[in-house]
Residue, then its C-alpha position, 0 to 999 in steps of 0.5 A: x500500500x506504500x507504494x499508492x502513496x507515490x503515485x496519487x494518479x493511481x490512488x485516485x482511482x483505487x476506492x476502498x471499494x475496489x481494494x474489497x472487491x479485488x481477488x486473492x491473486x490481486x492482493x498478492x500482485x499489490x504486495x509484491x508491487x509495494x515490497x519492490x517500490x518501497x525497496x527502490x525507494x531505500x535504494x535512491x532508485x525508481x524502476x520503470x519495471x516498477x512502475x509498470x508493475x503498478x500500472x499493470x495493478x490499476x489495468x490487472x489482466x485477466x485471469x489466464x494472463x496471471x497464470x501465465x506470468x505466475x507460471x512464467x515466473x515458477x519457470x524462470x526461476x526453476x531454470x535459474x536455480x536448476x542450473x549448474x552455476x548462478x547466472x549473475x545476469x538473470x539472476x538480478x532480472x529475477x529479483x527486480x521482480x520478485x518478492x520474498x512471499x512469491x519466492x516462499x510459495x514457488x520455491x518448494x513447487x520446483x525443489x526437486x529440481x533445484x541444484x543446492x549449491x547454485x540455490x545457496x549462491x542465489x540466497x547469498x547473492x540475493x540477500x548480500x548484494x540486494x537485501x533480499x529478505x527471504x522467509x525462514x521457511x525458505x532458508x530452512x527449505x534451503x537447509x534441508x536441500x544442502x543436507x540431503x546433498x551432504x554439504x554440511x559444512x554450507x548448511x551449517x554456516x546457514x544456519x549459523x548466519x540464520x541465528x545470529x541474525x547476519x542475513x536479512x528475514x522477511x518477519x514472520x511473527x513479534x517475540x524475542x530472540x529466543x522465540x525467533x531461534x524456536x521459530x527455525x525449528x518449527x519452520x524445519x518441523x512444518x518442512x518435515x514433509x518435504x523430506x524423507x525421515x533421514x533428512x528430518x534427523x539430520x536437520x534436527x542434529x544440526x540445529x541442537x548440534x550448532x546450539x550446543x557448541x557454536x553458542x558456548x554460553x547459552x547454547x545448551x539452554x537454547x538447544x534445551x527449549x528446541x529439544x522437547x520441540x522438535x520431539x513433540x513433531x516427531x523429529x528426533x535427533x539422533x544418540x550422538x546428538x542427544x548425548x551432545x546435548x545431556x554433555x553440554x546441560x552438565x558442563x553448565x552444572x545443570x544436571x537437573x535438567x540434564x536428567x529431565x532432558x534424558x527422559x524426553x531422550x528415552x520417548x523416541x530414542x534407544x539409549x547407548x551406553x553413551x548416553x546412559x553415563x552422561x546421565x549417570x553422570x549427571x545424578x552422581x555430580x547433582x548429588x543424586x548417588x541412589x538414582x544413579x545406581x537406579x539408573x545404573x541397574x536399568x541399563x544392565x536390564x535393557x541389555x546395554x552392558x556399562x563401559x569403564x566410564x560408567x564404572x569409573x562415574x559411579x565410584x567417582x560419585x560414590x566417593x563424593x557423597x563418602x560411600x568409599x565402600x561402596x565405591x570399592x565393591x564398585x571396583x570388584x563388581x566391574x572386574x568380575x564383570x570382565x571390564x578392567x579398571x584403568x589409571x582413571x580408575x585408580x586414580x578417582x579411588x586414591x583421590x578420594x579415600x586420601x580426602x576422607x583421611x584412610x591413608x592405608x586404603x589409598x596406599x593399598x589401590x597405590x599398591x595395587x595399581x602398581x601391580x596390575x602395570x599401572x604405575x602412578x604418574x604425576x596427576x595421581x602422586x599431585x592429587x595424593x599430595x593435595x589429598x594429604x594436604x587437605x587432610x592436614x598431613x603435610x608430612x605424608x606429603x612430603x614423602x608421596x613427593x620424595x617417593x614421587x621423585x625416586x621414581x624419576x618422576x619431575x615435579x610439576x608446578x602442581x606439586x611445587x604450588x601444592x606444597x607450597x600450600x601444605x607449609x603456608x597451612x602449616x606456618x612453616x615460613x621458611x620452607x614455604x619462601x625456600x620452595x617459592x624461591x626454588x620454583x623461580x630458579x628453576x622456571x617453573x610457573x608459579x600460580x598467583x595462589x602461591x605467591x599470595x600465601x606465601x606473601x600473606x605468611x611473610x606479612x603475619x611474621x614481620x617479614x616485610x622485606x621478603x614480601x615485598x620482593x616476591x611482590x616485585x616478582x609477582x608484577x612483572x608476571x601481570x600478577x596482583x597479590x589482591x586488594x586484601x592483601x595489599x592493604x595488609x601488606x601496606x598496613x604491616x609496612x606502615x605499622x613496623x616504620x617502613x612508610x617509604x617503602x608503603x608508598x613506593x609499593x602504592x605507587x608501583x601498582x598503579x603505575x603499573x596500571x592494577x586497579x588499587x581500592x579505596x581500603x587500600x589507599x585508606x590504610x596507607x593514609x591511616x599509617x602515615x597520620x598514625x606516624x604524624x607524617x601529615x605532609x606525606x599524607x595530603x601529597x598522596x591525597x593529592x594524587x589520589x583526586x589527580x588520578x580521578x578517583x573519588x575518595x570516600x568518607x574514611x579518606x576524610x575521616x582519616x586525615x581529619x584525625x591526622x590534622x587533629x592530632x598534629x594540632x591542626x584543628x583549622x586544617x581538620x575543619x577545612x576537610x570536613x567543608x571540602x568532604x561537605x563540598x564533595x557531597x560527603x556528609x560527616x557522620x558521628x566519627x567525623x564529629x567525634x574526631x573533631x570534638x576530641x581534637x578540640x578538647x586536647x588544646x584545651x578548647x573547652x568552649x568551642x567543643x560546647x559551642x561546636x557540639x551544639x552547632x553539629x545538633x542544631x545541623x541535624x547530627x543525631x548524637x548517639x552513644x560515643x558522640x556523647x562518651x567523648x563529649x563527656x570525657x572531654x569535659x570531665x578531664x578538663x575539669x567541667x565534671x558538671x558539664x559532662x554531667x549535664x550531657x550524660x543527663x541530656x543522654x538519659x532523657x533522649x533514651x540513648x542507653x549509656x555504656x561502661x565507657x560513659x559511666x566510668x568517665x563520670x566515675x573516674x572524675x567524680x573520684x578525682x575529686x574526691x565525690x566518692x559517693x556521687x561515683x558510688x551512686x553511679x555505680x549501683x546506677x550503672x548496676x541497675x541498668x544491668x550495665x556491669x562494671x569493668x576493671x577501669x570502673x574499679x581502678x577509679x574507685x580504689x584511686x578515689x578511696x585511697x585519695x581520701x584516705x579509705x584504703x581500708x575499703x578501697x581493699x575490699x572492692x578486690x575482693x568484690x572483683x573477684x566475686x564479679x569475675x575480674x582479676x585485680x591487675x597491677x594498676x588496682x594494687x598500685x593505687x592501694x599501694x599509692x594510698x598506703x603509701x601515703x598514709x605512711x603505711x609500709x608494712x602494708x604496702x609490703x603486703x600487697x607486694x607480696x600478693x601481687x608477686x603471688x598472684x604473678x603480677x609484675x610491678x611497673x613505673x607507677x608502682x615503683x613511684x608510688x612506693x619510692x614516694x612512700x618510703x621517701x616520705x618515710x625517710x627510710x633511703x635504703x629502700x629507697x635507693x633499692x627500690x630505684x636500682x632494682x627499677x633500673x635493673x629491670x629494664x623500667x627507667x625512672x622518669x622525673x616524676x619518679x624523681x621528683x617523688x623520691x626528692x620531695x618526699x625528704x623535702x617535705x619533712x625537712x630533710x636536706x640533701x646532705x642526707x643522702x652521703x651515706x647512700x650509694x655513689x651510683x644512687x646519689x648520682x642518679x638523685x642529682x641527675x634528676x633534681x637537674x632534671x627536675x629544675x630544668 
């Protein structure tokens, strides 16, 4: 009808009426004529054939005029395509006025005639050069022809070309590719009369066969919706086929479909031996051991007796599901049955009862393999070495290999990597870098799964150096530890000062072009704010953005918390607007960050003024935001202030932690509130929040401060009952208390418990008792105490000397008292007096 719309003259003259009135011949002569006109239109061309096709419509002849041009036509091309070789000439005057559905119908008339070749140049030529839209009927048609010829090889490159949609189809229906691709196959069915049986299966393995291995991803699930299809008609392919096709279903782990798809198989086809163990195949790898040995069975019962394949799936899926055995018995029942077990055979039963840890079995079947002629070779001594590494029986590994090489046998990269794996699972490091170094003397590959253990193993001991010189050798091999172990290695690096060669190995990789993560550059980050490297920090976020990657909020967070730390609080502020510009919005830990830098210079006020400031902009405090606000306060003094907080915490029902508690408990004993911290202790008790050791730690400090050692005493006893542990800082502050009370003999006492109980004095308590004998005037012990703190490796600090001096000080002593002491010790008095005025 396209065509009317060119030539008004004619559509003038062609009423409705008309169209309704006009035969079923003219109807097919209108389409023809738009299919040509609107063809010449695409081509920039207007044919006077066309145009005279048009005027012939609006003076149709009669009806024996149009059996004569159609027979006309049938002729022609019957004589174009039953020809030898394609005549170019005549074949472009045919298709100037032909159409697809006039070819579709003449072609099966004269398909007896034609020469299948000289058809296949013509649909080459035709759609190639003139964008000649067959229907698929034609091409399948056309398919079949090349089949009955033997020419397989053009049929199947047709076919091909057909599903991949490179050759030009005059549409037949809406769907998608899927059902276009069941459409060839209905097209092949609706054919089936046209050829005999033969022709009909060998287009039936054609289709499935080039779906099963031209498509390699999706092919078997294209040829499984075909299958049933082309069952259903009647056309089966044959057992060949149909065991490409049960191959493919479980090389894709379908092995489900696998076993429904060998069902439909059994409707119209006799099963082989072939197909009967790709099935058993099947249910043994689905896990489906009983119905294999169902199907198993069946087999025998039909009449087709099972080859060493058959045998050698089922021990293997006897293995997998622990039956061993069974598996075993297998083995016999197939020698009884005149079928020899082969390497295959030997090799699945080591593999297995080496998994399941019978080491005497295996050696057995090892031994037993050996007599029958099959002496092991590489892949069985690999997979008994892998089995006994699996097993966690290194050693026994090591012998499969010493044993392996007295045989004159070389180790494989296999070996050397298996082994590799057995030292790294055991942390034998030294022998897992000696075999790593070994294997690159020698040339032999080394998978990325050693070179990553190894240097995982490295790391874990300290051993940097050798780690990252495998990482050197990993590089030029293409090779990338990983972003997981990278950022451990960077972290290790940083963590034990080795920050330059942190950022040497961060840029190497990405020079070389390996795709580096934000946790990794963050833990490069994060080692060198911890190590105050500011400077070195901000060039490597420089180069971070200059290489285009967008840094994530832990970036920010990270160099906020280095900013702070160095006292940069201006810096620390300028990040948080820029991560704000970046449309990053600070969470609580940035907040948290901030507040904490400003409390440790002393920024009382402007933490206040900022936290409320933070509220004011949405920031929901939650339970940490909150202890560390209340911490800052509390050691700088504003206990009222923190307490106030903790109280604004309560009514906003955010529950508090022992870390908030202990920070109002340790202040309110500092200054010597000892009730309101007992208060808060049976408060936090109430909330069945336990108390902890730092919570007892501030309760003895505070009973000492005031003088109630006696009580302070009995909460280690109260501990104890709790389950913890006194340690070394709750007797130093009852020391500490004692001591000031002029108290020795007890302080002696609880020395003597903590060296019962293994609990080694530090600097403070070595202070604390210093100041406490000094205060006493008692120099000897004194002077002991400090020589005996030197020897130990603890070195006094000027508050121990301070202690030690102020103590005679304060009651009127001079330092002429200290002649009669040791020369080393008044030495060693002076020095930190000096130190001490200084």
């Amino acid at each position: 009808m396209s065509a009317l719309l060119y030539f008004p003259e004619i559509s003038s003259r062609m009423t409705s009426s008309h169209l309704l009135s006009s035969s079923p011949m003219d109807l097919r002569r209108l389409s023809r004529a738009s299919y040509l006109f609107t063809r010449r239109l695409k081509s920039g061309r207007r044919s006077l054939h066309t145009t005279r096709y048009l005027q012939q419509y609006v003076h149709p002849p009669d009806k024996s005029e149009e059996a004569s041009s159609d027979r006309h036509l049938h002729d022609r091309l019957s004589s174009v395509l039953s020809k030898r070789s394609l005549d170019y000439e005549l074949c472009k005057q045919l298709i100037t006025v032909l159409s697809p559905l006039e070819f579709d119908r003449l072609f099966p008339e004269f398909r007896s005639k034609v020469n299948p070749k000289t058809a296949l140049n013509f649909f080459r030529l035709a759609s190639d050069s003139f964008s000649f839209s067959f229907s698929l009927r034609s091409y399948c048609l056309l398919i079949g022809l090349l089949l009955d010829a033997n020419l397989l090889s053009p049929a199947r490159v047709t076919l091909i070309r057909l599903i991949n949609g490179n050759v030009p189809v005059l549409p037949c229906g809406d769907g998608g590719l899927r059902d276009s691709r069941v459409a060839i196959a209905d097209a092949m069915a609706r054919l089936s009369l046209c050829f005999d049986e033969e022709i009909r299966r060998k287009m039936s393995d054609l289709l499935i066969e080039v779906y099963c291995t031209q498509f390699k991803r999706d092919g078997c699930y294209l040829a499984l919706d075909v299958f049933p299809f082309l069952a259903n008609k009647g056309m089966f392919p044959s057992k060949t086929t149909c065991n490409i096709l049960l191959t493919s279903l479980v090389r894709a782990n379908e092995f489900q479909k696998c076993c429904e798809a060998f069902e439909v198989v059994c409707k119209g086809v006799f099963p082989d031996v072939y197909l009967f163990t790709t099935a058993i195949n099947a249910f043994c790898k689905g896990g489906k051991v009983e119905e294999a040995l169902v199907l198993f069975s069946k087999m025998e019962e039909a009449g087709v007796a099972p080859n060493v394949v058959t045998y050698n799936t089922v021990i293997d899926g006897l293995g997998m599901s622990g039956r061993y055995d069974e598996a075993l018995m297998f083995k016999e029942k197939m020698v009884e049955r005149g079928v020899e077990p082969t390497l295959i055979t030997y090799s699945i039963l080591v593999k297995g009862l080496t998994k399941a840890k019978r080491i005497g079995d295996a050696y057995c079947v090892l031994k037993e393999m050996t007599e029958k002629g099959f002496p092991p070779n590489v892949i069985v001594y690999n997979n008994l070495i892998d089995s006994l590494i699996e097993a966690g029986n290194l050693n026994k590994a090591i012998e499969i290999k010493d044993l392996m090489v007295s045989k004159g046998l070389s180790l494989t990269s296999s070996t050397y990597n298996t082994l590799i794996k057995g030292y790294c699972k055991s942390g034998q490091v030294d022998n897992a870098e000696r075999l790593l170094k070994e294997m690159m003397s020698i040339g032999v590959t080394v998978n990325q799964g050693s070179f990553t253990s190894v240097i995982c193993l490295l790391c874990s001991h300290h051993m940097f150096d050798s780690a990252l010189r495998f990482v050197g050798e990993m590089l030029p091999r293409n090779m990338s530890p990983g972003g997981g172990l990278l950022t451990t290695l960077i972290s290790g690096l940083c963590k034990h000062g080795k920050h330059l060669e942190a950022v040497a190995l961060w840029l190497k990789f990405l020079n070389k072009g390996f795709f580096v993560d934000m946790k990794t550059s963050n833990a490069l980050l994060h080692g060198l704010c911890e190590a105050e490297k500011l400077e070195e920090a901000f060039r490597i976020q420089m180069e971070i953005l200059g290489r285009g990657f967008v840094m994530d909020r832990v970036s920010y967070n990270t160099l906020i918390s280095g900013c702070c730390k160095k006292s940069k609080l201006d810096e620390a502020f300028m990040l948080m607007d820029e991560m704000v510009k970046r449309g990053l919005e600070p969470d609580n830990y940035t907040y948290c960050i901030l507040f904490r830098g400003l409390f440790n210079m002393n920024k009382v006020e402007e933490a206040i003024q900022f936290w409320g400031d933070c509220k004011r902009n949405g920031m929901l405090p939650d339970v940490y935001t909150y202890s560390v606000m209340i911490d800052g306060c509390c050691k700088a003094e504003r206990t009222e202030e923190g307490q106030k907080l903790f109280d604004e915490m309560m009514s906003n029902k955010v529950q508090p932690n022992t870390v908030v508690y202990n920070h109002l408990i340790g202040a309110y004993c500092r200054t010597g509130r000892l009730s309101i911290a007992l208060e808060l202790r049976e408060d936090m008790r109430h909330k069945g929040i336990s108390p902890n050791s730092a919570t007892y730690t501030s309760l003895i400090k505070g009973m000492s401060i005031i003088s109630r050692v006696e009580e302070a005493k009995l909460l280690l006893e109260e501990m104890r009952v709790e389950g913890l542990e006194p340690n070394v800082f709750h007797y130093t502050a009852l020391i500490d208390g004692y001591g000031k009370l002029g108290q020795m003999v007890k302080v002696e006492c609880i020395l003597r418990e903590m060296h019962s109980k293994n609990i080694h004095p530090n600097k403070i308590t070595y202070t604390v008792m210093i100041g406490g004998y000094a205060r006493d005037r008692n120099v000897t012990e004194a002077s002991r105490l400090l020589s005996e703190m030197r020897e130990k490796g603890i070195v006094p600090d000027s508050i121990t000397y301070k202690e030690f001096i102020y103590g005679y000080l304060k009651q009127g002593g001079v330092l002429q008292a200290f002649k009669g002491s040791d020369e080393e010790n008044y030495a060693a008095i002076i020095e930190g007096w000096n130190k001490l005025i200084q």
